[in-house]
DOTI-420509 format. One record per residue: x, y, z of N, C-alpha, C in turn. Coordinates in nm, 3 decimals, m for minus. Layout:
REM DOTI-420509
@n.px = X&n.py = Y&n.pz = Z&ca.px = X&ca.py = Y&ca.pz = Z&c.px = X&c.py = Y&c.pz = Z
...
//
This chain:
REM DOTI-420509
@n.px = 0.209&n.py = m3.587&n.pz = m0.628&ca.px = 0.250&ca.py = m3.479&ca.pz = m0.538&c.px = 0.330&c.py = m3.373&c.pz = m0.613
@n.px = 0.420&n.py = m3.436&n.pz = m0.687&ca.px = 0.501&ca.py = m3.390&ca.pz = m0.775&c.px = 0.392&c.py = m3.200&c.pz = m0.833
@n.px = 0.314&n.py = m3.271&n.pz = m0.957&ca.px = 0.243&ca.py = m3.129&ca.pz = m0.998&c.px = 0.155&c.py = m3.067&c.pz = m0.874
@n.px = 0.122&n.py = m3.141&n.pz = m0.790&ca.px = 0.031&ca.py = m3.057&ca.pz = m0.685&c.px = 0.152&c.py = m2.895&c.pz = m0.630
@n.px = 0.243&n.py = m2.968&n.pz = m0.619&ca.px = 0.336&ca.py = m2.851&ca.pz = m0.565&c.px = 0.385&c.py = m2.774&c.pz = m0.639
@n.px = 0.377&n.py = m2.809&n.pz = m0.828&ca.px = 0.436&ca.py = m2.720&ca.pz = m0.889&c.px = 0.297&c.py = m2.647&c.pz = m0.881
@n.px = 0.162&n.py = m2.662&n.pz = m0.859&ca.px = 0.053&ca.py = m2.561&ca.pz = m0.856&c.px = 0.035&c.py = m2.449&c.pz = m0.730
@n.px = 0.169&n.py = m2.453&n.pz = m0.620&ca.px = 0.154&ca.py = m2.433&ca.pz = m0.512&c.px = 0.167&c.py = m2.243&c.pz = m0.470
@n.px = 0.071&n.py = m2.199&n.pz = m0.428&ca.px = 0.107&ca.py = m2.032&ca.pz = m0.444&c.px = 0.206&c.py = m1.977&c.pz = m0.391
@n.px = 0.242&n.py = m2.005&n.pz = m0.314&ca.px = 0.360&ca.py = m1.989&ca.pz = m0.227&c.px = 0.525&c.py = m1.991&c.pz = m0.325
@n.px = 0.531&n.py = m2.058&n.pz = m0.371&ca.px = 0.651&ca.py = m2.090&ca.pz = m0.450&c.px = 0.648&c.py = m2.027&c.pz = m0.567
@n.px = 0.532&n.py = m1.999&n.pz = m0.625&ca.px = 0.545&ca.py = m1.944&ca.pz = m0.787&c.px = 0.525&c.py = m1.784&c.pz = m0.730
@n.px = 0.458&n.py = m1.774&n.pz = m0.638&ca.px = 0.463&ca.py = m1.615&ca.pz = m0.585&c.px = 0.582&c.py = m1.584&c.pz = m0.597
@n.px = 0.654&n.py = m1.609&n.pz = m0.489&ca.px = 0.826&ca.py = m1.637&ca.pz = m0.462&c.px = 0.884&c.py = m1.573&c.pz = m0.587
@n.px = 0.892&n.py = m1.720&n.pz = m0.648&ca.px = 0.983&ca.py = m1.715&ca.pz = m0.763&c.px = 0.949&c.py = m1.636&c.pz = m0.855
@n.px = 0.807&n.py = m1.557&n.pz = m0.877&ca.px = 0.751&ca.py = m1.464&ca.pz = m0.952&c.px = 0.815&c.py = m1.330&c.pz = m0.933
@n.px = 0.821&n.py = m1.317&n.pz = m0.746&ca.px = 0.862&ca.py = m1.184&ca.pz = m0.684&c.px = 1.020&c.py = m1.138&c.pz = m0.760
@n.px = 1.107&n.py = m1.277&n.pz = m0.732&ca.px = 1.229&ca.py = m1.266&ca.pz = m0.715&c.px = 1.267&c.py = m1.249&c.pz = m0.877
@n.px = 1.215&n.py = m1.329&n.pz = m0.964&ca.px = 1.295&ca.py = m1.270&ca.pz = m1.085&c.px = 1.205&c.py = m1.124&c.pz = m1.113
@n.px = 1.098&n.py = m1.079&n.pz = m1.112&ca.px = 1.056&ca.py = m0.909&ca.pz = m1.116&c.px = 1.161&c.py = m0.870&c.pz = m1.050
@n.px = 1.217&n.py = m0.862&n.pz = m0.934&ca.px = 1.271&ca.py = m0.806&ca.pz = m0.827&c.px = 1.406&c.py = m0.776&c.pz = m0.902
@n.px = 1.473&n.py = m0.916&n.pz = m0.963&ca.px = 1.556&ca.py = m0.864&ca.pz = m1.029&c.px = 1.601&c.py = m0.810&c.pz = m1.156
@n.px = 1.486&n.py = m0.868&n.pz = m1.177&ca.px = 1.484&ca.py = m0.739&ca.pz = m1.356&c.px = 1.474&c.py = m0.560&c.pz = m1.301
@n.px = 1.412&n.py = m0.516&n.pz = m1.194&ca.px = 1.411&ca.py = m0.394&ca.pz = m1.151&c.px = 1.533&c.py = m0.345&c.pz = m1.133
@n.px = 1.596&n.py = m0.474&n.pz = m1.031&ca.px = 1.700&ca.py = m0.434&ca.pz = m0.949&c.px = 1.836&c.py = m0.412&c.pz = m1.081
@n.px = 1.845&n.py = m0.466&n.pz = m1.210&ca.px = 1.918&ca.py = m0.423&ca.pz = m1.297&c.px = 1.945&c.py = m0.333&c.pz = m1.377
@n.px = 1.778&n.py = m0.228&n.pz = m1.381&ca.px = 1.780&ca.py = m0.115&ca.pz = m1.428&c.px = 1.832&c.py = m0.006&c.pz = m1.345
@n.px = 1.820&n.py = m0.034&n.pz = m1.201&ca.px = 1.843&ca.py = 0.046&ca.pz = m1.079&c.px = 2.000&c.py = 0.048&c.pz = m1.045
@n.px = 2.104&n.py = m0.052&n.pz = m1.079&ca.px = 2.221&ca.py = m0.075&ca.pz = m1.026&c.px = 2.272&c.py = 0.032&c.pz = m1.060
@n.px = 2.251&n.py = 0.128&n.pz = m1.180&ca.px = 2.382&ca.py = 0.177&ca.pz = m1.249&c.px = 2.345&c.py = 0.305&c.pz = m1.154
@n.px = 2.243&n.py = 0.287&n.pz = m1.097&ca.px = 2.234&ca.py = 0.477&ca.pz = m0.974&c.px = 2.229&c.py = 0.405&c.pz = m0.819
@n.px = 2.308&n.py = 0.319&n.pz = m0.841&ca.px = 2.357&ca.py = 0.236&ca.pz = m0.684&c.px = 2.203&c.py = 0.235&c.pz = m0.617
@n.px = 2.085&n.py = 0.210&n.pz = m0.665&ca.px = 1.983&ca.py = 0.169&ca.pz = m0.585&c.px = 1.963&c.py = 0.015&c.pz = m0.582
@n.px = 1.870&n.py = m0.018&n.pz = m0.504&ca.px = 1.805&ca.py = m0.139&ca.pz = m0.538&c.px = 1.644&c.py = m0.120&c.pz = m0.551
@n.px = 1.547&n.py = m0.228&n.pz = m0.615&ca.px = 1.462&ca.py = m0.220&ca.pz = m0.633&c.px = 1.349&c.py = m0.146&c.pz = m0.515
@n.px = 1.396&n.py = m0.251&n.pz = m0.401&ca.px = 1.320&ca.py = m0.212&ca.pz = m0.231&c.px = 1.381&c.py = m0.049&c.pz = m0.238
@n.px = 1.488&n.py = m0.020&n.pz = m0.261&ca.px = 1.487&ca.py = 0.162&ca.pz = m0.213&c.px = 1.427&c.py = 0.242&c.pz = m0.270
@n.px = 1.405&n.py = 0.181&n.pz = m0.414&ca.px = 1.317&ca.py = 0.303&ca.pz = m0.530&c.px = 1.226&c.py = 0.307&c.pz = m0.428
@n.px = 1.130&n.py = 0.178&n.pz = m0.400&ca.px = 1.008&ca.py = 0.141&ca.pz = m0.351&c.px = 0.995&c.py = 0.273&c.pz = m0.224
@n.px = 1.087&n.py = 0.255&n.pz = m0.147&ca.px = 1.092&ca.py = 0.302&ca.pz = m0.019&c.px = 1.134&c.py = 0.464&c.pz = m0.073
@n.px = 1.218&n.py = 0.515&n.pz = m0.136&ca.px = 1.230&ca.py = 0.641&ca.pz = m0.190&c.px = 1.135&c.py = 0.707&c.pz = m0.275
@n.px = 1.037&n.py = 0.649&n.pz = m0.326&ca.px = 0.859&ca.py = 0.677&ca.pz = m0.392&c.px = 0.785&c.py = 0.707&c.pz = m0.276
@n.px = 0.823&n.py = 0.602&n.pz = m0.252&ca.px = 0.680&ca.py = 0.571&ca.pz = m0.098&c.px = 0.675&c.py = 0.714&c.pz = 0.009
@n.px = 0.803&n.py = 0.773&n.pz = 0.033&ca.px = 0.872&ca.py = 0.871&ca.pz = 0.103&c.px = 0.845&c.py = 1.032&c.pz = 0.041
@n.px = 0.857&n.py = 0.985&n.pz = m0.131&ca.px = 0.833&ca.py = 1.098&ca.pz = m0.164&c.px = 0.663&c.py = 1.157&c.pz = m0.209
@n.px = 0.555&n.py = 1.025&n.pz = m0.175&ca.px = 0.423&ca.py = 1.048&ca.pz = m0.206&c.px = 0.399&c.py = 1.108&c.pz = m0.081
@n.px = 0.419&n.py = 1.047&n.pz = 0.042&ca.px = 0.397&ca.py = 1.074&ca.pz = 0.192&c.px = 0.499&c.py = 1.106&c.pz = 0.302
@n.px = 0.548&n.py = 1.229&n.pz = 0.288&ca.px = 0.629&ca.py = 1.261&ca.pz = 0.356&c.px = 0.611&c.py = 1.237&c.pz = 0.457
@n.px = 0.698&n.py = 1.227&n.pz = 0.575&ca.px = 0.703&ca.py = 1.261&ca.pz = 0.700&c.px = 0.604&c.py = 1.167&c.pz = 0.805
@n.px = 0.604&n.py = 1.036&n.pz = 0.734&ca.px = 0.520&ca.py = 0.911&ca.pz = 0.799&c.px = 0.617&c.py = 0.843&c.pz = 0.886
@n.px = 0.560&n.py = 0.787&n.pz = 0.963&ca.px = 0.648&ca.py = 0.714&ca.pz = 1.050&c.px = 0.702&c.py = 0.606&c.pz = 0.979
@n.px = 0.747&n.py = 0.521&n.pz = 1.012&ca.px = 0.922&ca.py = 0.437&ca.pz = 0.994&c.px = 0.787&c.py = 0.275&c.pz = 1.001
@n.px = 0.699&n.py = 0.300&n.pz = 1.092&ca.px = 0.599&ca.py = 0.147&ca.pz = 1.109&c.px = 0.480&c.py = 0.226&c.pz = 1.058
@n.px = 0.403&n.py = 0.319&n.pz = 0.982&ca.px = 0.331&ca.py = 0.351&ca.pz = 0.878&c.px = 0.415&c.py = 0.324&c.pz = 0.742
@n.px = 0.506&n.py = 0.359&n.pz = 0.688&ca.px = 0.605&ca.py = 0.319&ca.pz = 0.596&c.px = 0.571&c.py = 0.188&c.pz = 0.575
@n.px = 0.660&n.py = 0.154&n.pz = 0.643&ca.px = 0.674&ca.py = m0.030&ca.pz = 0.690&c.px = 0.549&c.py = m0.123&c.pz = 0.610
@n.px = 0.425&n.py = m0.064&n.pz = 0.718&ca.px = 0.240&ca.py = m0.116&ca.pz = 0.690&c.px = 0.250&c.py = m0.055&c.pz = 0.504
@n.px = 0.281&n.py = 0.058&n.pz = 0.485&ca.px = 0.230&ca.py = 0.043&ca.pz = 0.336&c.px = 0.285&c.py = 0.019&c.pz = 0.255
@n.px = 0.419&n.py = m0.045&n.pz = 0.258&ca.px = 0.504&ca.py = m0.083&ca.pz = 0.147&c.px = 0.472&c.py = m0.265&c.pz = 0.167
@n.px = 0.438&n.py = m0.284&n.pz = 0.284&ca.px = 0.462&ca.py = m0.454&ca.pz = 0.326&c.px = 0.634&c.py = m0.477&c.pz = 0.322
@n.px = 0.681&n.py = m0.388&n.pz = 0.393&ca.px = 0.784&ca.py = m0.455&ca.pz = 0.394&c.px = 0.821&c.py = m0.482&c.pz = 0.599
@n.px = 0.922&n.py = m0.566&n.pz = 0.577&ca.px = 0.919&ca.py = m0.604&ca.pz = 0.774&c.px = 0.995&c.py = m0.431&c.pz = 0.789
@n.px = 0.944&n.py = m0.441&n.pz = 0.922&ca.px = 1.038&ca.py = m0.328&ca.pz = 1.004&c.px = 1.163&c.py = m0.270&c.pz = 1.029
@n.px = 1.235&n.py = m0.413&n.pz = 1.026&ca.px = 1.363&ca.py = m0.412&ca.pz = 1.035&c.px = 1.410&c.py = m0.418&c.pz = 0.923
@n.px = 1.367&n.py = m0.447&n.pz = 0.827&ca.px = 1.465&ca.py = m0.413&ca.pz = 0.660&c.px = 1.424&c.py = m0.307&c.pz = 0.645
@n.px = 1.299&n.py = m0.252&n.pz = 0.634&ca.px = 1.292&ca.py = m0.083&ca.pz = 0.588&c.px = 1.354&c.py = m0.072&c.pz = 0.657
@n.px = 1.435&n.py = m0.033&n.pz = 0.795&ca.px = 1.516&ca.py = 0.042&ca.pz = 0.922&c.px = 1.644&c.py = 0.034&c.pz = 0.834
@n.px = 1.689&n.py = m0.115&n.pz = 0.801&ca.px = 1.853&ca.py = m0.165&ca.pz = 0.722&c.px = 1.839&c.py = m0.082&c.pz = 0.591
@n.px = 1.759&n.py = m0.028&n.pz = 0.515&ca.px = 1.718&ca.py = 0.003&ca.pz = 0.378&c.px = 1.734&c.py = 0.149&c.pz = 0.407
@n.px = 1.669&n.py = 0.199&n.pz = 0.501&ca.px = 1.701&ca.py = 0.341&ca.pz = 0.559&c.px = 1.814&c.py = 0.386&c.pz = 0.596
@n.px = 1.864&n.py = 0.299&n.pz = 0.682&ca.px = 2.033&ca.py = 0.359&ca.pz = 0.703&c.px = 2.145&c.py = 0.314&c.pz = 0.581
@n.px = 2.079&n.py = 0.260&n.pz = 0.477&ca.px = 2.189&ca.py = 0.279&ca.pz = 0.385&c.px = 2.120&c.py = 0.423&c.pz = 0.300
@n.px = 2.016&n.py = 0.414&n.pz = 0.290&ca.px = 1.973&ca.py = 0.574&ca.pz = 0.179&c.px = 2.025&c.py = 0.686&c.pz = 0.245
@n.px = 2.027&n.py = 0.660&n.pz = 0.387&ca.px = 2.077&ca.py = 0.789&ca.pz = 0.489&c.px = 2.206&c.py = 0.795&c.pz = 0.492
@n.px = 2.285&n.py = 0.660&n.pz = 0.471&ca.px = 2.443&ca.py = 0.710&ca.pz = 0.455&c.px = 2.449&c.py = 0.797&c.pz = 0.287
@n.px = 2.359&n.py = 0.752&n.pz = 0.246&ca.px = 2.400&ca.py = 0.776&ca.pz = 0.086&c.px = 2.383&c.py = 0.936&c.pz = 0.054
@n.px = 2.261&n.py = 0.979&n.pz = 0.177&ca.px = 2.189&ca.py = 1.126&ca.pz = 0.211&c.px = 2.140&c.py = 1.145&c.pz = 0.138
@n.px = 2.011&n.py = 1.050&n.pz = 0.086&ca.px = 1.890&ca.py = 1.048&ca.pz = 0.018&c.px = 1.801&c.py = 1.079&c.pz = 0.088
@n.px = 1.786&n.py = 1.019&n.pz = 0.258&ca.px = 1.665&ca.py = 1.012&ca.pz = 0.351&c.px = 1.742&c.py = 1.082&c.pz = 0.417
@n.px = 1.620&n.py = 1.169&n.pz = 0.527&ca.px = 1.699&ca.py = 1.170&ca.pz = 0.670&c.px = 1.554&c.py = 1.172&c.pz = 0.732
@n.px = 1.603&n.py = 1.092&n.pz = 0.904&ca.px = 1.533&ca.py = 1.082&ca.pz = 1.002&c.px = 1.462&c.py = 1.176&c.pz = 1.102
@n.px = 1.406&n.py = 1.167&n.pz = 1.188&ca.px = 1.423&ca.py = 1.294&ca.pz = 1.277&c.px = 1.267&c.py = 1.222&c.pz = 1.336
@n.px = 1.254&n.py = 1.267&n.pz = 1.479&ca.px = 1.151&ca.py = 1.258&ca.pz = 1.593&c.px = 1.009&c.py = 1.312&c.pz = 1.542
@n.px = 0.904&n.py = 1.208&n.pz = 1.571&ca.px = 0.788&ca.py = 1.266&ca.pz = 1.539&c.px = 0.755&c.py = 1.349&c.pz = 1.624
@n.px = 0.671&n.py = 1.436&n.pz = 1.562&ca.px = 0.595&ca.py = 1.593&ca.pz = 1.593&c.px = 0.547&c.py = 1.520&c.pz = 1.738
@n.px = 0.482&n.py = 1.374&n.pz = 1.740&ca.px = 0.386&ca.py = 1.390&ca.pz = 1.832&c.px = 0.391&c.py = 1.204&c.pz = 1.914
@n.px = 0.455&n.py = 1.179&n.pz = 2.054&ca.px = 0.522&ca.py = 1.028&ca.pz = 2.032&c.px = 0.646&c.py = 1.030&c.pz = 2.061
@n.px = 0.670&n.py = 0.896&n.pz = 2.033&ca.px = 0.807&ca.py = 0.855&ca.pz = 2.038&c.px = 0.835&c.py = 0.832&c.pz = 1.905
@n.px = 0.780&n.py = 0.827&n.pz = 1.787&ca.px = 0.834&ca.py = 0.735&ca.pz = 1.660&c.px = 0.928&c.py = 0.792&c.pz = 1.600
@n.px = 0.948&n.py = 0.778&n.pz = 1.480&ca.px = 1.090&ca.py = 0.835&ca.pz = 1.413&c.px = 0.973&c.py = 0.857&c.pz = 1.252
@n.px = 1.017&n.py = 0.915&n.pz = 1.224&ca.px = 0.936&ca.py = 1.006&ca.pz = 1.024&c.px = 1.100&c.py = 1.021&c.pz = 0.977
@n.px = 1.050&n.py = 0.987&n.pz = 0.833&ca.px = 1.159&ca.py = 1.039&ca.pz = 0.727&c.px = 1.089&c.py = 1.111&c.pz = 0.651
@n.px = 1.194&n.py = 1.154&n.pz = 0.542&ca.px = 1.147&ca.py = 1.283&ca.pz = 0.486&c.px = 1.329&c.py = 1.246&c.pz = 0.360
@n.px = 1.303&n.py = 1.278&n.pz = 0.226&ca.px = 1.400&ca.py = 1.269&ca.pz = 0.162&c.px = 1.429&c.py = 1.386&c.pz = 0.148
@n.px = 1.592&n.py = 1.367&n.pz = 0.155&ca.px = 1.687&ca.py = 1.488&ca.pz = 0.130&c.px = 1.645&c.py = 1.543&c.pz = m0.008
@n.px = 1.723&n.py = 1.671&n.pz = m0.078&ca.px = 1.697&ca.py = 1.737&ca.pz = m0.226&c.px = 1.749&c.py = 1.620&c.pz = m0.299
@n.px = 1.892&n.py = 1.555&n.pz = m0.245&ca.px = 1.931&ca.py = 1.487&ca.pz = m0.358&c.px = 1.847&c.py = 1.346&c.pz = m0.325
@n.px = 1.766&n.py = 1.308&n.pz = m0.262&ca.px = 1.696&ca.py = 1.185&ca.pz = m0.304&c.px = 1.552&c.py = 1.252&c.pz = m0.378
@n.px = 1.523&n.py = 1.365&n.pz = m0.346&ca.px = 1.416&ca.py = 1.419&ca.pz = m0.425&c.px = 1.459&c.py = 1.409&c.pz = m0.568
@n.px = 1.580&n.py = 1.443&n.pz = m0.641&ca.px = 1.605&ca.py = 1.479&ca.pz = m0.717&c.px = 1.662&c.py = 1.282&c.pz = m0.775
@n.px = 1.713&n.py = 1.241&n.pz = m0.690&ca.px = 1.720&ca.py = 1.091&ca.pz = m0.747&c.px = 1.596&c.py = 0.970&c.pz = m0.774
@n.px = 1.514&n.py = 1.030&n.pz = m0.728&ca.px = 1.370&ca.py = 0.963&ca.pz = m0.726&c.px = 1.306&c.py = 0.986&c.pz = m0.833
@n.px = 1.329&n.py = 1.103&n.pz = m0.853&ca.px = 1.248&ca.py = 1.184&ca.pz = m1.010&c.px = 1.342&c.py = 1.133&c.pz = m1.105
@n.px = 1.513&n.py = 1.102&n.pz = m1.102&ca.px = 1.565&ca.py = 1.098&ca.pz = m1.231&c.px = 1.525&c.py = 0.906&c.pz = m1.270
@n.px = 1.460&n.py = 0.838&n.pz = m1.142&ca.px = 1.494&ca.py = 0.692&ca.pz = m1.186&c.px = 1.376&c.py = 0.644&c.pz = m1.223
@n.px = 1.214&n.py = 0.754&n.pz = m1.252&ca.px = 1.084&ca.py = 0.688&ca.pz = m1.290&c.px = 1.129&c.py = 0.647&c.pz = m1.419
@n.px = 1.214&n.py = 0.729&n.pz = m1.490&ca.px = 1.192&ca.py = 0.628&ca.pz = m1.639&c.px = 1.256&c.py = 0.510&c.pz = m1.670
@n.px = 1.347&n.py = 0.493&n.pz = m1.632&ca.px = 1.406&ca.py = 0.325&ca.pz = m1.594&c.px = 1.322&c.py = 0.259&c.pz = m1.495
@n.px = 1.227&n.py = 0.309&n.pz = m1.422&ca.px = 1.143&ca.py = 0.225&ca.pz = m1.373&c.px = 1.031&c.py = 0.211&c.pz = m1.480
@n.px = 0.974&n.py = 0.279&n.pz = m1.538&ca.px = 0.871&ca.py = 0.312&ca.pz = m1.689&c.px = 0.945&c.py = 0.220&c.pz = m1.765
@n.px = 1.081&n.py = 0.200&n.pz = m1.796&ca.px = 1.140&ca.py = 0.100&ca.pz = m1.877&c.px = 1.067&c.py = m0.035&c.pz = m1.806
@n.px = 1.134&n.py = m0.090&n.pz = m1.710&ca.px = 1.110&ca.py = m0.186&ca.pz = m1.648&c.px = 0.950&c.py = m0.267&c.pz = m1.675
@n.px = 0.847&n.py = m0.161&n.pz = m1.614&ca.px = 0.748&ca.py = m0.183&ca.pz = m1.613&c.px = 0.699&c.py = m0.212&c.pz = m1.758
@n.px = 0.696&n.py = m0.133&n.pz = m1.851&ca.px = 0.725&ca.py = m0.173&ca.pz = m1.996&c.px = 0.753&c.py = m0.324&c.pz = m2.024
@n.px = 0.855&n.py = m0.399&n.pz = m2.001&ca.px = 0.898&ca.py = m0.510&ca.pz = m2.012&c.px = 0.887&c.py = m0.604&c.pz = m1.985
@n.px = 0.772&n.py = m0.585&n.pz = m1.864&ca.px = 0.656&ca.py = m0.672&ca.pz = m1.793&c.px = 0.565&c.py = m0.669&c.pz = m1.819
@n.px = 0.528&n.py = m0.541&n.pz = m1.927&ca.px = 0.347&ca.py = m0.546&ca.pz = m1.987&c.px = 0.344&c.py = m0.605&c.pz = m2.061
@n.px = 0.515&n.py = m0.588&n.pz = m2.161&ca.px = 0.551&ca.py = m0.665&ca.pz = m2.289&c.px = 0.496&c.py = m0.839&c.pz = m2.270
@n.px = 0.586&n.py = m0.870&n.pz = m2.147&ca.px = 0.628&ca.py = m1.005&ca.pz = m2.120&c.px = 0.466&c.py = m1.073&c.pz = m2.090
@n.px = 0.413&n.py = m1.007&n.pz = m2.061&ca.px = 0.273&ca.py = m1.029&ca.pz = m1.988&c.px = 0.178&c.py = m1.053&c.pz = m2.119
@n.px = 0.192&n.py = m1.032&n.pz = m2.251&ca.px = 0.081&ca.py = m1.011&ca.pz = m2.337&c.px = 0.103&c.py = m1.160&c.pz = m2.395
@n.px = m0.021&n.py = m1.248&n.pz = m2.413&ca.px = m0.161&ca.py = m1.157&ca.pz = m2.439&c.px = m0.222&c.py = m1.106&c.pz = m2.263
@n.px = m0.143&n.py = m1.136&n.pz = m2.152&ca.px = m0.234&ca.py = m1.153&ca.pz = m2.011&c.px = m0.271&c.py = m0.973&c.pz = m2.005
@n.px = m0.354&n.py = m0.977&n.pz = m1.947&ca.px = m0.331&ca.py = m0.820&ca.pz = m1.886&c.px = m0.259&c.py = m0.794&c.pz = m1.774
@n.px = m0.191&n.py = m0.694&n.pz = m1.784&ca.px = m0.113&ca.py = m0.657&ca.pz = m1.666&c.px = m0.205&c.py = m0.589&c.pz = m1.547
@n.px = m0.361&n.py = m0.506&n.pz = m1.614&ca.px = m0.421&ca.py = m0.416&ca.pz = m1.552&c.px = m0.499&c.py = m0.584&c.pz = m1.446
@n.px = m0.472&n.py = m0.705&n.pz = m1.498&ca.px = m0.560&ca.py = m0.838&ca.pz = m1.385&c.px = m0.487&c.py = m0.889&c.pz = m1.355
@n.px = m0.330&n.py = m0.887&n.pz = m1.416&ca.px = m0.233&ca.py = m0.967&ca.pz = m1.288&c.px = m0.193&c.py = m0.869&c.pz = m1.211
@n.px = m0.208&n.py = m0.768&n.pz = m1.191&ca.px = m0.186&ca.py = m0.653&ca.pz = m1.042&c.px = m0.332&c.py = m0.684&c.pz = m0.935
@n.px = m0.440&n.py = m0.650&n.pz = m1.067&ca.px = m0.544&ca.py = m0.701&ca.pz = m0.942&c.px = m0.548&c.py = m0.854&c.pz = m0.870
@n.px = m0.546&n.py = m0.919&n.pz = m0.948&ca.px = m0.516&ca.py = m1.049&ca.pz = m0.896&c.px = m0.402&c.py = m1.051&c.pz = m0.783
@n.px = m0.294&n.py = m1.012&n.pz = m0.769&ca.px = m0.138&ca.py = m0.962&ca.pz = m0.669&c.px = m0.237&c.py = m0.930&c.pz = m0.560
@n.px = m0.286&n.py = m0.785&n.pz = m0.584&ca.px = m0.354&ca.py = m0.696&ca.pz = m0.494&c.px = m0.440&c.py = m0.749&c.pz = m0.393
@n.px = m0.553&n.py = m0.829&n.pz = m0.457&ca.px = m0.634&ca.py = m0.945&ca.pz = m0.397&c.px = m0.586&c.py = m1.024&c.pz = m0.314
@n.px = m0.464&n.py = m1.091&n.pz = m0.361&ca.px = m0.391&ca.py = m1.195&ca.pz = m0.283&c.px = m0.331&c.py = m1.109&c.pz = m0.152
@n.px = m0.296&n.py = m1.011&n.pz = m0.187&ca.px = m0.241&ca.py = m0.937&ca.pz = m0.034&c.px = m0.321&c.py = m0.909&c.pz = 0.054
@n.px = m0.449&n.py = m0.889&n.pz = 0.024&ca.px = m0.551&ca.py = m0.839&ca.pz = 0.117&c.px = m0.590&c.py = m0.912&c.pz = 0.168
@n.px = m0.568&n.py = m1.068&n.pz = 0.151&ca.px = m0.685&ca.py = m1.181&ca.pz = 0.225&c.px = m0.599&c.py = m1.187&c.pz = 0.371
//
């Protein structure tokens, strides 16, 4: 039973996510982000003005942490909120200074990523994303 579970996807996913998560999250500390806000401050700045549960659907993250993740970028006045055009929903849209903090943190994210292509060789990085990618879609 023992190796059946160390073969188990669930757990090495996990534990795969969480140390990436925090190798990101160490390049990110010194501009008070965390890894999930880059995510969510990219995501914001490819597609402006999406709703809060479009967001949500394309990052995979739950509802209620993007919402907790949002009202800290919004105290910070990276994001701000405001009523969709059309509905009840809520759209963000990043302030200048999260425009301008988003653009200064791709290359410590370019670091990061770097250090995982490194860590990754001989594997390819371009088949352990597809492989990730795959697994999310089933």
């Amino acid at each position: 039973m023992d190796r059946e579970f160390d073969q188990c996807l669930v757990l090495n996913t996990r534990m795969a996510a969480r140390a990436i998560t925090r190798r990101y999250d160490r390049r990110l500390r010194p501009f008070g982000i965390t890894a999930a806000q880059f995510t969510i401050l990219n995501s914001i700045a490819s597609s402006p003005d999406r709703s809060v549960t479009d967001l949500a659907q394309s990052i995979a993250m739950e509802r209620s942490t993007l919402s907790r993740n949002l009202d800290v970028l919004a105290r910070k006045q990276l994001v701000e909120r405001h009523d969709a055009a059309k509905g009840n929903g809520r759209v963000c849209a990043l302030t200048e200074a999260g425009r301008v903090l988003a653009a200064s943190l791709v290359p410590e994210w370019r670091k990061a990523q770097a250090e995982l292509r490194d860590a990754l060789a001989p594997h390819s990085m371009d088949e352990t994303v597809s492989t990730l990618r795959l697994l999310a879609s089933l």
